[in-house]
C-alpha positions, 0 to 999 in steps of 0.5 A: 439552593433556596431562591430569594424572593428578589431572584425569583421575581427576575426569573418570572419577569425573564421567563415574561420577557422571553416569552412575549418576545418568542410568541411575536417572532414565531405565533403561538402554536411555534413555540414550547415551555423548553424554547422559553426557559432556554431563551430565559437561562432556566430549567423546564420544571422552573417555569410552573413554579410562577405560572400555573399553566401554559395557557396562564403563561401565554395570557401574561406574556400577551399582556405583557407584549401590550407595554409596547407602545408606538413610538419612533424603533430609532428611541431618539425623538422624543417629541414625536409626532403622528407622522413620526409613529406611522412611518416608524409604525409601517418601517422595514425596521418593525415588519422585520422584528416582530419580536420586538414589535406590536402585539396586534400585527404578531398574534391578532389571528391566534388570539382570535383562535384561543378562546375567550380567556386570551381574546379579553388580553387582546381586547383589553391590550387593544382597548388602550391602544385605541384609547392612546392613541385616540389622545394622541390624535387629540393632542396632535393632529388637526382637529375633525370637522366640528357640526354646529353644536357639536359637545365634547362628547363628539369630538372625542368620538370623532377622534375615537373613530379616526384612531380605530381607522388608522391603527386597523390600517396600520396593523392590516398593512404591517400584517400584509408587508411581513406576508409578501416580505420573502416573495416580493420585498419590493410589494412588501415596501410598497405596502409600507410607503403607501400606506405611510403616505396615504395615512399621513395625508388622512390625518392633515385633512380634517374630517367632515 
């Protein structure tokens, strides 16, 4: 039976949907084409009439995972603060989803062996976190210590470069927290809480 075009624009962004959910949860190597389609309702042969190869499939659904964005896993504050997107950010609640969680602290170490074509999704997916969040440091949280003189153009360096210590903090501890979670659930909190905590300061203190 012919397909609509409607039908088969659903199917592709299920087998999307469905992929960038399986690689967070398991990596790159742990999951196969069978494992998507069945999680997306479709047969096997039905994925290479939207993507012409696995790898193809592997750079959508990574560009894909990048729509996440930091905000509150609660969905109920929608005025949320810096403070609000760290702790929600280092939370047992996102270490024990990654399928539904950042992109960076899932797959960061198989994109950096995947070559080139992958590696730019991941470049260009953490680009605009950086770039988000940068803006958000902006909008939100004390502004750094200013030199005499100082043009819009450093400042907003100033804030590029805090955005990229908290986030590399963010997504290191989250990496650390789900690596100890079995063995030692109690380091693994701890690893969030201080983490929460000491960020959380960081950001109440201006910069020199």
């Amino acid at each position: 039976m012919k397909v609509s075009k409607a039908q088969a624009a659903e199917n592709r962004q299920g087998i999307l949907d469905a992929a960038a959910r399986l690689y967070r949860e398991r990596g790159l190597a742990g999951v196969g084409v069978a494992d998507i389609t069945r999680d997306a309702g479709l047969t096997h042969g039905g994925l290479y009439r939207h993507f012409e190869s696995k790898d193809a499939l592997v750079r959508e659904a990574c560009a894909r995972a990048f729509d996440w964005s930091i905000a509150p896993l609660d969905g109920h504050t929608p005025n949320a603060t810096v403070a609000d997107r760290i702790k929600s950010y280092l939370s047992p609640a996102h270490r024990d989803a990654p399928g539904r969680g950042c992109p960076a602290a899932a797959l960061a170490v198989d994109a950096a062996r995947a070559g080139p074509e992958l590696s730019e999704v991941f470049a260009s997916g953490i680009e605009r976190n950086i770039q988000r969040f940068t803006q958000l440091l902006a909008d939100h949280a004390p502004a750094p210590a200013e030199p005499f003189g100082a043009d819009a153009a450093q400042v907003s360096a100033a804030h590029r470069a805090r955005a990229m210590e908290v986030l590399a903090t963010m997504v290191g501890g989250l990496v650390l927290a789900r690596a100890t979670a079995a063995a030692q659930p109690a380091l693994s909190q701890e690893l969030l809480t201080t983490l929460q905590e000491q960020l959380i300061q960081l950001l109440d203190t201006p910069q020199d």
